[in-house]
C-alpha positions, 0 to 999 in steps of 0.5 A, a space after each residue: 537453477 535455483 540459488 541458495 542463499 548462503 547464511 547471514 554474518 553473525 552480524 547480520 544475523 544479530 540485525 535481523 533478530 533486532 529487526 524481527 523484536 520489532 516487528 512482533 515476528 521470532 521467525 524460525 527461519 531467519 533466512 526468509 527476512 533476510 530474503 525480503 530485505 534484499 533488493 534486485 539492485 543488491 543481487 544484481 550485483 552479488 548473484 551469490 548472495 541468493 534471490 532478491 525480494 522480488 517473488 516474496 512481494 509478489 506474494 506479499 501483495 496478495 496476503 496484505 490484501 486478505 489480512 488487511 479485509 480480515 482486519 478492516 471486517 474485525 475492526 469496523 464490524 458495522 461498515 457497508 462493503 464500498 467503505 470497507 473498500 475505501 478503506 482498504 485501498 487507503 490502508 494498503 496503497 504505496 504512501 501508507 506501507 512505506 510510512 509502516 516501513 520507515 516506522 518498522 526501521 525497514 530501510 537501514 536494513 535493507 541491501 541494495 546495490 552501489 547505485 541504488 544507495 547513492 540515489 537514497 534506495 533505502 529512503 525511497 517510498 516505492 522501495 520501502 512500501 515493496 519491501 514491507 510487502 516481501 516482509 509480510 510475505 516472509 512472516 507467512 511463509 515462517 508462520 502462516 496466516 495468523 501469523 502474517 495478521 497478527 502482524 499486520 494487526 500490530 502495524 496497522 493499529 495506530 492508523 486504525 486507532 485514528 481512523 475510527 474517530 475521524 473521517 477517512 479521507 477526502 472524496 478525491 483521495 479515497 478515489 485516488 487511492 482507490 482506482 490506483 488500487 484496482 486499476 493501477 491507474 489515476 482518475 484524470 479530473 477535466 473541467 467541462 463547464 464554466 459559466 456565471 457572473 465572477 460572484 456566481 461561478 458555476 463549474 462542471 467537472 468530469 472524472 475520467 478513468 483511463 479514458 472512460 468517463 466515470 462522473 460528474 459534478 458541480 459546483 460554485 468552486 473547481 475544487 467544489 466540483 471535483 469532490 462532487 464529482 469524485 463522490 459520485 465516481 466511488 458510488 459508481 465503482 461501488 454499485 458496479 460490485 467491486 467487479 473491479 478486483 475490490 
């Protein structure tokens, strides 16, 4: 049977509009950020106070996904799709959403259970990045779409700001950040080759994915070698069409 939330303290309620002002959203239904802002381990132990955020982050992810393409396409209008991509997967991986969280103020909002709060709940990455996304989810359901970008758009500027004049990350990030994005797995780096006098090292490194070798590379240092063969993996992903759900 479905719980109904009741409504939010006065205080609360003063809270969340407080939130709302930053975040750019007047929400018409209040409830709804309320919702996004608790977590399971709050009504794990309070199963009157409504369901938790668990279903608005599960749509969240999905519309973060669509608004973040729309946003990247308007904002680097130039861009070859397996750019767009990196970029993408950099914008929305876990690192990034909890910084967006932290600079919103998300974290001393959110309701978390006994335990949770004494391990630091409200300051953990993984913790703030979901609840960014249950947040977004909470905007679209208020206001749709346009809505849910016009946020995003305003969460994002500043990062996009300083992306577009400086190189978007390292090789092995992008991979990183890439394959954690469609795959929900890291690339595993593994050194095959090492040969050559101590002034002349040769190394060879491969990249492997889940077990499936992915790339290669060379180099006269490790480090060298593993963003050769990082860069050539992220051609890999890209030529195989993004059929990896980029």
């Amino acid at each position: 049977m479905k719980r109904e939330a009741p409504a939010p303290s006065l205080e609360r309620r003063e809270a969340l509009e407080a939130l709302a002002v930053r975040l750019g959203r007047r929400f018409r239904d209040l409830e709804l950020l309320d919702r996004a802002l608790r977590h399971s381990s709050y009504t794990n132990e309070n199963p009157d106070t409504g369901p938790s955020n668990e279903q608005l982050e599960f749509l969240g992810d999905a519309v973060l996904a669509l608004a973040a393409s729309d946003l990247l396409l308007k904002s680097f209008p130039e861009e070859p799709e397996g750019a767009l991509t990196r970029r993408r997967a950099a914008l929305v991986n876990a690192r990034t959403l909890a910084a967006v969280a932290r600079d919103l103020g998300l974290g001393r909002h959110l309701l978390v259970g006994r335990g949770e709060e004494r391990q630091g709940g409200r300051r953990k990455p993984s913790l703030l990045a979901d609840s960014l996304e249950a947040v977004l989810a909470a905007v679209f359901l208020d206001g749709g779409l346009r809505a849910a970008q016009a946020c995003l758009r305003r969460w994002f500027a500043p990062m996009l700001t300083a992306a577009a004049h400086s190189h978007w990350q390292d090789s092995k990030t992008a991979l990183q950040e890439l394959a954690q994005s469609l795959l929900k797995i890291p690339p595993t780096y593994h050194l095959l080759e090492e040969s050559g006098p101590s002034h002349a090292r040769h190394f060879v490194m491969e990249i492997r994915l889940g077990g499936r070798p992915l790339a290669q590379g060379e180099g006269s240092t490790k480090k060298e070698a593993a963003q050769a063969a990082a860069r050539r993996a992220l051609e890999v992903l890209e030529n195989e069409g993004q059929g990896l759900g980029g």
